[in-house]
C-alpha positions as a printed Julia matrix, in Angstrom:
511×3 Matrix{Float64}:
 -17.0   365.49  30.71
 -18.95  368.15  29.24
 -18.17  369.95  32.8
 -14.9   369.72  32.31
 -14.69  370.92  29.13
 -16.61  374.09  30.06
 -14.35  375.0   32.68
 -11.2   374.88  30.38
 -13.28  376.91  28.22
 -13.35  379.57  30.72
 -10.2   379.57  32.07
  -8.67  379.86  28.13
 -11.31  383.09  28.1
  -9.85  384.41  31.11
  -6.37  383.95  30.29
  -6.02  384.7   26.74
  -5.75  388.57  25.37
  -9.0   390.35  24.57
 -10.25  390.46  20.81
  -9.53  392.45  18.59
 -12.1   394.14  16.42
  -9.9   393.19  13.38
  -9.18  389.7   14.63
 -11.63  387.77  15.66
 -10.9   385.23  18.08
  -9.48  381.68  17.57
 -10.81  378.78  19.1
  -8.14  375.66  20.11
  -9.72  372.58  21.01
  -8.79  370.77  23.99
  -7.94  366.93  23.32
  -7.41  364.35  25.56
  -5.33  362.5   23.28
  -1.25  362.7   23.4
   0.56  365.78  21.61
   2.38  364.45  18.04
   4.21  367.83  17.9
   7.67  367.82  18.33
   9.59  369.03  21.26
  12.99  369.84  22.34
  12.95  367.81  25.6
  11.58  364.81  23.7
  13.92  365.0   20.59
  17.07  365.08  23.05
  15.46  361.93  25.0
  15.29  360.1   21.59
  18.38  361.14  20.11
  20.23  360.04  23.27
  18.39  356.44  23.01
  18.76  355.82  19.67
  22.49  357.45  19.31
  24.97  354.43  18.47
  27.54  356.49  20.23
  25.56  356.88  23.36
  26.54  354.62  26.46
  23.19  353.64  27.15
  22.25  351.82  23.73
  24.3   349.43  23.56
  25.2   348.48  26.93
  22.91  345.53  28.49
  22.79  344.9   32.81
  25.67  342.66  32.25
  28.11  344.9   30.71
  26.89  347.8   32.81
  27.82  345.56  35.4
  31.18  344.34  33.86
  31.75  348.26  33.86
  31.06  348.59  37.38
  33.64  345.57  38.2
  36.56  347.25  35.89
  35.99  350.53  37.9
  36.0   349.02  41.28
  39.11  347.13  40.31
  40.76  350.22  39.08
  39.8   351.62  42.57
  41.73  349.16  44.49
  45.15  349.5   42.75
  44.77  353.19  43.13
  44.3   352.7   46.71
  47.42  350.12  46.32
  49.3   352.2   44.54
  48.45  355.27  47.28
  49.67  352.54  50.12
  53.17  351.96  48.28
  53.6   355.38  47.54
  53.19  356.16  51.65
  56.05  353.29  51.87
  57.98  354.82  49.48
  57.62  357.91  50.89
  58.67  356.53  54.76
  61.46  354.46  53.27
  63.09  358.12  52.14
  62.76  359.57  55.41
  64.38  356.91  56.75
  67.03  357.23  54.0
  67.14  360.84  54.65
  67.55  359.65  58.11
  70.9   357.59  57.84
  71.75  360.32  55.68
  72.27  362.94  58.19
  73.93  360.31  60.66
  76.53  359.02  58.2
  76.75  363.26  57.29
  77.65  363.99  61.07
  79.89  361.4   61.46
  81.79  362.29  58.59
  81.88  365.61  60.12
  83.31  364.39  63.32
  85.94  363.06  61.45
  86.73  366.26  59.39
  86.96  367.79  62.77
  89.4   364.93  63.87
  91.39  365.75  61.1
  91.74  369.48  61.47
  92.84  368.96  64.97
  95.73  366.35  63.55
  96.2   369.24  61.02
  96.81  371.88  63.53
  99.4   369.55  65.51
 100.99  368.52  63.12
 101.86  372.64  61.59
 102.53  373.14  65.32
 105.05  370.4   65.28
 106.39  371.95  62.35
 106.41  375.21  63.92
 108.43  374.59  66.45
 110.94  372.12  64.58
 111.41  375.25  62.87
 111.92  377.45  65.52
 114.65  375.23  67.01
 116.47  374.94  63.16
 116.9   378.62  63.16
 118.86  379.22  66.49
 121.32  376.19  65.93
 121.81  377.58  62.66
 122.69  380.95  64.09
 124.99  379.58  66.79
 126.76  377.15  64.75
 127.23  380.02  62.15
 128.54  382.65  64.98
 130.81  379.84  66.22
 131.92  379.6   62.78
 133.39  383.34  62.29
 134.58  383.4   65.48
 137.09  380.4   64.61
 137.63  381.63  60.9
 138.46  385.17  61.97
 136.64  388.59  60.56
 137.11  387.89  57.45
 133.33  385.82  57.71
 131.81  388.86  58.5
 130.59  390.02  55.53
 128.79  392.99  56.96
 132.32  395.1   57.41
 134.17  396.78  54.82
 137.85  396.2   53.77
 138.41  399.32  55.25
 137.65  398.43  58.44
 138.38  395.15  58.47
 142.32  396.66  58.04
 141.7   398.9   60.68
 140.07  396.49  63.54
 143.0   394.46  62.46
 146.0   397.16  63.03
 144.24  398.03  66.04
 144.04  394.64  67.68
 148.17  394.45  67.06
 148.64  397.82  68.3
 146.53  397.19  71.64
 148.86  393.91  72.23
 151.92  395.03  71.35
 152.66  392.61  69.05
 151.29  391.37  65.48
 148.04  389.23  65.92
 148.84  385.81  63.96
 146.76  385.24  60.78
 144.94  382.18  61.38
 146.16  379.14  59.34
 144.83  377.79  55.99
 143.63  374.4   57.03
 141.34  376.37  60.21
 139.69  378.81  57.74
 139.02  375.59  55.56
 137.5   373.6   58.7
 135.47  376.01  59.68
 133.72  377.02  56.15
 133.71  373.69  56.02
 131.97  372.98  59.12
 129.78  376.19  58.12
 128.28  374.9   54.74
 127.95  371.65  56.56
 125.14  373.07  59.04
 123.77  375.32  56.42
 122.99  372.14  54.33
 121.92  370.4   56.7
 118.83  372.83  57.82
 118.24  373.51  54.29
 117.55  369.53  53.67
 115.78  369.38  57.14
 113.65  373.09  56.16
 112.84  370.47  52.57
 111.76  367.87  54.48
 109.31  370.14  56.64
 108.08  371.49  53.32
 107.27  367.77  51.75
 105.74  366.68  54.87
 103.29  369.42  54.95
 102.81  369.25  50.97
 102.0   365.88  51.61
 100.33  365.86  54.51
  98.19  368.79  52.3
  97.51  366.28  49.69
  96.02  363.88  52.02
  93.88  366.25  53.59
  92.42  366.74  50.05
  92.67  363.08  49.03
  90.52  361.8   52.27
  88.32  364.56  53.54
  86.36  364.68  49.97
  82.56  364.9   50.48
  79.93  362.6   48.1
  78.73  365.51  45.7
  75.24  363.18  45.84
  73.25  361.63  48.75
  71.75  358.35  48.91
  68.82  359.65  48.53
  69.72  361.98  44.91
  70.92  358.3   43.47
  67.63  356.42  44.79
  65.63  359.28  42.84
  67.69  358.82  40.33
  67.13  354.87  39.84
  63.39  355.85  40.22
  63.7   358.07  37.57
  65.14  355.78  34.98
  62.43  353.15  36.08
  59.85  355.41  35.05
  60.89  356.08  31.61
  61.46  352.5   30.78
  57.57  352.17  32.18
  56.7   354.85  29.24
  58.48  353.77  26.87
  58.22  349.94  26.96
  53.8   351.21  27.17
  53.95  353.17  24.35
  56.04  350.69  21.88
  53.73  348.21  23.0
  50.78  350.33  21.79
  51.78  351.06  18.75
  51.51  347.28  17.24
  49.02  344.76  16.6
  49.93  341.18  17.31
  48.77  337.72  15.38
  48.03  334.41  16.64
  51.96  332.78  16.93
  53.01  330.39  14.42
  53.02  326.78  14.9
  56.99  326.84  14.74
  59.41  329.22  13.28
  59.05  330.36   9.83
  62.63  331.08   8.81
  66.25  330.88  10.22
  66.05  334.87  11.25
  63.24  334.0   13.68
  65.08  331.12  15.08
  68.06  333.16  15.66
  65.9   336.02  17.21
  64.8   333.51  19.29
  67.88  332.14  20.28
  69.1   335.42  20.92
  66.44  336.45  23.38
  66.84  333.34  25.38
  70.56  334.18  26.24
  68.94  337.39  27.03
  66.16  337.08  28.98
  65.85  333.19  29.77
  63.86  330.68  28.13
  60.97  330.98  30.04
  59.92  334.36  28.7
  61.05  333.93  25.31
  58.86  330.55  25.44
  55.96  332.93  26.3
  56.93  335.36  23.77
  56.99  332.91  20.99
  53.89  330.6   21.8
  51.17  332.72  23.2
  48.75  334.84  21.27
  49.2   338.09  22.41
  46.62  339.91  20.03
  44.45  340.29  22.99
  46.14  341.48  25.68
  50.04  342.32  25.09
  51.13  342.82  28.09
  53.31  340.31  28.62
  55.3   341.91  25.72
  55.51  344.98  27.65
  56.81  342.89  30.31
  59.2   341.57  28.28
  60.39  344.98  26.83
  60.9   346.51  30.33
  62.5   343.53  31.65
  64.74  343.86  28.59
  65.87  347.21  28.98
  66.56  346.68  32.64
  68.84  344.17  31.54
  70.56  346.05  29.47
  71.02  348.94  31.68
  72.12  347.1   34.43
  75.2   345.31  32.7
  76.05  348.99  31.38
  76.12  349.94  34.54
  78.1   346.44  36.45
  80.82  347.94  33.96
  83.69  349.87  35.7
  83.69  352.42  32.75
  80.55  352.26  30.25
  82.31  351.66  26.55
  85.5   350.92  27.46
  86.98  348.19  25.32
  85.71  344.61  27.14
  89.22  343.27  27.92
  90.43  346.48  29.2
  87.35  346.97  31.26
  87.61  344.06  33.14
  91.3   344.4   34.21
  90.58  347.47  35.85
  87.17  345.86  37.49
  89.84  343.15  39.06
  91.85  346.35  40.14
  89.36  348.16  42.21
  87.99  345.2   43.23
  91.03  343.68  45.03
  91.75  347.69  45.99
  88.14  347.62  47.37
  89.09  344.52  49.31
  92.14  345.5   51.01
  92.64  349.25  51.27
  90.56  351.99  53.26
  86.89  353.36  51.87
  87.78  356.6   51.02
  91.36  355.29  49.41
  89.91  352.45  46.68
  86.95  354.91  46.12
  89.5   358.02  45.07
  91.49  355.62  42.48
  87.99  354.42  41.05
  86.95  358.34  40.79
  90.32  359.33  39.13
  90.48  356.65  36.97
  87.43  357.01  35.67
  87.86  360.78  35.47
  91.14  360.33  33.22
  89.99  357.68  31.55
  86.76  359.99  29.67
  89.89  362.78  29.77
  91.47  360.78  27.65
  88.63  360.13  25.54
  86.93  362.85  25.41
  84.33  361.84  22.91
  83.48  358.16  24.98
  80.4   359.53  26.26
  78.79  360.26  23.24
  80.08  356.92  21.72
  78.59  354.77  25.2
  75.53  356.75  24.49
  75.0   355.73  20.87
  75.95  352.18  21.56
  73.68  351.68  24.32
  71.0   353.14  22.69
  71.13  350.81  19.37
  71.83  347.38  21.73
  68.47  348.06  23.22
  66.06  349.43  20.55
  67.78  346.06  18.88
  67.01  344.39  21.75
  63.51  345.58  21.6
  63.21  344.71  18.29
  64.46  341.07  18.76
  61.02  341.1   20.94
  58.77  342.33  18.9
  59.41  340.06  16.35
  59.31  337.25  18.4
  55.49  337.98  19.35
  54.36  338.05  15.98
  54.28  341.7   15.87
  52.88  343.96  12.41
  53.73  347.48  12.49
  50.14  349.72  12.29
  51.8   352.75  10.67
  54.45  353.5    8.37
  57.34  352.21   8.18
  56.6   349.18   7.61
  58.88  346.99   9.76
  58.99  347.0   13.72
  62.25  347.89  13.85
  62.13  351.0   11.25
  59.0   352.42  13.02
  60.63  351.89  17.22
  64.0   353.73  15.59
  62.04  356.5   14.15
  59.49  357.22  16.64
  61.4   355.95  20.31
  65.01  356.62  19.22
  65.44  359.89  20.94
  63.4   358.74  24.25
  65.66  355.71  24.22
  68.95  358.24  24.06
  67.6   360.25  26.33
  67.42  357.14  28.74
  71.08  356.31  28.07
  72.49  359.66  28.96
  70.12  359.12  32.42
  72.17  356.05  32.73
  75.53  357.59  31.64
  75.12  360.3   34.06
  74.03  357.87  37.02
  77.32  356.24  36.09
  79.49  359.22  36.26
  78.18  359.9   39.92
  78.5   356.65  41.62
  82.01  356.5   40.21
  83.71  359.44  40.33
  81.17  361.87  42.88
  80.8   359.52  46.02
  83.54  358.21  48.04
  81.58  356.97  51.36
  80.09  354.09  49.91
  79.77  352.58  46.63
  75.93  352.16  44.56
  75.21  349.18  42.16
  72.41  348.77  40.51
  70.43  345.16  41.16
  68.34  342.95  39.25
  67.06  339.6   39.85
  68.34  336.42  37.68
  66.21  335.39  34.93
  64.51  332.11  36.02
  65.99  332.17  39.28
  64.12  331.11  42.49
  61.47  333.89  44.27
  63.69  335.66  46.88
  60.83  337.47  49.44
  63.52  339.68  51.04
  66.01  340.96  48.01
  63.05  341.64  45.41
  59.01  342.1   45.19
  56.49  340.39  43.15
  54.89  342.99  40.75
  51.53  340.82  41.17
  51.9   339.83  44.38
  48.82  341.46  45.14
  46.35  339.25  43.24
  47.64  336.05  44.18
  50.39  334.05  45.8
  54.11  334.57  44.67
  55.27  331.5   42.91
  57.26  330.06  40.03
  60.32  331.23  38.73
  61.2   334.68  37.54
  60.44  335.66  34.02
  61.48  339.32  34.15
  62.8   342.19  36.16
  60.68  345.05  35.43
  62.55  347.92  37.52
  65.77  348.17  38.63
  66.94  347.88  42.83
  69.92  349.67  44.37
  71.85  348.68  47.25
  75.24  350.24  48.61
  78.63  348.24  50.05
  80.59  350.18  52.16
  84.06  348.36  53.7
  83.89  349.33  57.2
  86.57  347.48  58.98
  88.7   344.28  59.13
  87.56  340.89  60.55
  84.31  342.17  61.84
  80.74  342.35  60.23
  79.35  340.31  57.51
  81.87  339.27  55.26
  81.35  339.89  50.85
  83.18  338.42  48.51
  85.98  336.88  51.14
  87.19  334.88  53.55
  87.0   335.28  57.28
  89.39  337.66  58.73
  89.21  339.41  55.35
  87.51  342.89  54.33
  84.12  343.27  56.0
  81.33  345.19  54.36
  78.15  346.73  55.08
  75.78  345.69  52.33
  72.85  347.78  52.58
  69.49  347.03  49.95
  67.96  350.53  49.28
  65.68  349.46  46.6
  64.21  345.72  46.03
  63.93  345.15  42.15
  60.3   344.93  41.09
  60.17  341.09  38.95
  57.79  338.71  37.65
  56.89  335.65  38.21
  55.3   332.6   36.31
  52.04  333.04  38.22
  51.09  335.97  36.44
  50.04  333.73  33.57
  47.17  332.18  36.24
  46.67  336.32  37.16
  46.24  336.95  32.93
  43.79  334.04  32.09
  41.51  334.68  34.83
């Protein structure tokens, strides 16, 4: 030891600066025992284990491995979400696809039609052409029987003198042709005149018509498939926002045994004509302070709903009774006259009717907005909910803070309606949703859970919207909508499957 201690001795000599004749040198003893001074490195070490904010003090193995289990979950829906996203993605190419097909065949039969077009001025043409000489000879014909007095090129002058002449040259006065032969032959005359003037009319109907037709059957869809899909996708996300962020903003209690006063009984009765009685069951009975999302569930569901019988409407806030009657219209024109001829009276009629009523839009807007945020609110308090900030009362608060997201999700919808009806006449769009407890249907919607388990029970809620297209394509052939055989046929055509949900999410929830 003593070795030891003579060898740090020397190498603190040999290291440390050379006296100083005013300072005499200091001598630090070497210990073996452990430094109390304080040091950065150790006051960060025990700041970050004794921190109550730090990760690491609170957390024992078991949470640390709960942690690990949440992040490895979130890991596999991101990779889900990635593989529906390349689906997605190869569903629009195909879309885009069909697209261009039905695009060139439409162009084939512009091209058809310009060729008819061409004939039929040719035809035209040349009924014209043939008009003017019989009209020429039958008018010569005329002044040769009336005399030269149907000439109305020569003077009087010489009109006298081409008549004194012609008595001269025969030697004997020319006889004035009779009354009643001048009269026969103006008559006849006027006759032919008025005849190719009605028969030059006709020519110029026929072609104004024919003109119209052109215009009234050659009109392109303004939007693809493919613009309306995006569209629909579009609206589905910002029902996915908003029906998150209401949810947030409330804290839920335990449910009440049974309902407290006649409002919440009629809110509940409400919201089972609404959205069945299976989800308002759930709404109403489970506790929901935990985990609330089944009431976001519920709210997109709801506003799906909503939407989609705006939409089913032939013209969004028309007058009910009125509404319907022309729904039966187009729908028995759909039935028995051409595509592009049912879809043209469903664009004009809509187009006049907002003419008309120039400020419907606005009005559809503001009504669709209040029937869902009371919708909404019909939910909210029928899963126990208690506003967290001012104002006080659900319904105050989702007006105040969601109104304008909600009216900006009715003009998305108002829009979307104005396209379909009055900007595409190749096809026709409706927006789908699945029937509140209604059987599990694996090829006309998709289980939003499907993933965690098997598909079963009823459905409880549509959480985004589907799309599918009918186009009439013939008669008596195809798969047959909404008739009889030897009826319309249509091509029904499912772009986009509704996304529902099922009862077994409750066995996915309490897992």
């Amino acid at each position: 030891m003593s070795f030891l201690s003579s060898i740090l001795s020397t190498a603190y000599d040999y290291l440390s600066p050379p006296a100083s004749p005013h300072h005499p040198p200091v001598s630090i003893p070497v210990s073996r025992e452990p430094s109390s001074l304080p040091t950065p490195l150790k006051d960060r070490l025990d700041a970050a284990c004794q921190s109550p904010t730090s990760t690491l003090s609170h957390l024992s193995p078991n949470s640390m491995r709960r942690e690990l289990d949440i992040s490895k979950h979130d890991l596999a829906r991101a990779q889900v979400d990635s593989t529906q996203l390349k689906e997605r993605c190869k569903m629009l190419e195909k879309t885009l696809k069909e697209t261009r097909e039905l695009l060139r065949a439409r162009e084939a039969e512009l091209e058809k039609m310009r060729r008819e077009r061409d004939r039929e001025r040719a035809m035209a043409e040349r009924r014209r052409s043939d008009v003017g000489p019989n009209y020429q000879t039958q008018q010569t014909n005329g002044t040769r029987q009336g005399g030269g007095s149907l000439d109305t090129r020569m003077s009087s002058a010489d009109l006298a003198r081409e008549m004194h002449g012609n008595r001269m040259h025969d030697g004997q006065p020319r006889h004035t042709p009779s009354p009643s032969r001048n009269s026969s032959s103006s008559t006849s005359a006027s006759t032919s005149l008025s005849a190719s003037s009605a028969q030059g009319t006709n020519h110029e109907e026929d072609r104004a018509r024919f003109r119209s037709t052109e215009t009234y059957m050659t009109r392109i869809d303004s939007w693809s498939g493919a613009q309306v899909l995006q569209a629909v996708h579009d609206i589905n996300s910002e029902i996915l926002q908003f029906s998150a962020s209401a949810t947030e903003m409330c804290t839920f209690l335990p449910a009440p045994a049974s309902p407290a006063n006649p409002r919440l009984a009629q809110v509940l009765q409400d919201t089972t004509a609404r959205i069945g009685p299976s989800m308002s069951r759930i709404l109403a009975t489970r506790d929901h302070a935990q985990d609330p999302l089944l009431v976001q569930l519920a709210l997109q569901g709801c506003v799906s709903l909503c939407i989609a019988r705006a939409l089913n409407s032939f013209c969004i806030g028309f007058p009910s009774k009125s509404d319907a009657v022309l729904a039966q219209i187009y729908s028995s024109m759909h039935r028995a006259e051409p595509q592009p001829t049912s879809a043209r009276w469903r664009a004009l009629t809509h187009q006049h009717i907002h003419t008309i009523y120039p400020t419907l839009t606005d009005y559809s807007v503001g009504e669709l907005t209040d029937t869902i945020l009371r919708w909404c609110t019909d939910i909210f308090l029928l899963a126990n909910c208690q506003s967290s900030l001012p104002p006080p009362t659900p319904a105050a608060q989702l007006r105040s803070m969601y109104a304008d997201q909600i009216r900006r999700i009715s003009r998305a919808v108002m829009r979307l309606a104005s396209v379909t009806r009055e900007e595409i006449m190749s096809t026709s769009f409706e927006v789908t949703i699945a029937d509140p407890s209604g059987d599990f249907m694996g090829r006309e919607m998709v289980d939003a859970f499907g993933e965690y388990g098997e598909s079963r029970g009823k459905v409880l809620a549509t959480m985004e919207l589907g799309l599918k297209c009918i186009t009439r394509v013939s008669h008596g052939v195809g798969r047959i909508v909404g008739g009889e055989d030897g009826e319309a046929a249509f091509e029904q055509r499912l772009l986009l499957q509704p996304k529902v949900v099922l009862e077994s999410v409750l066995e996915v929830l309490d897992r």
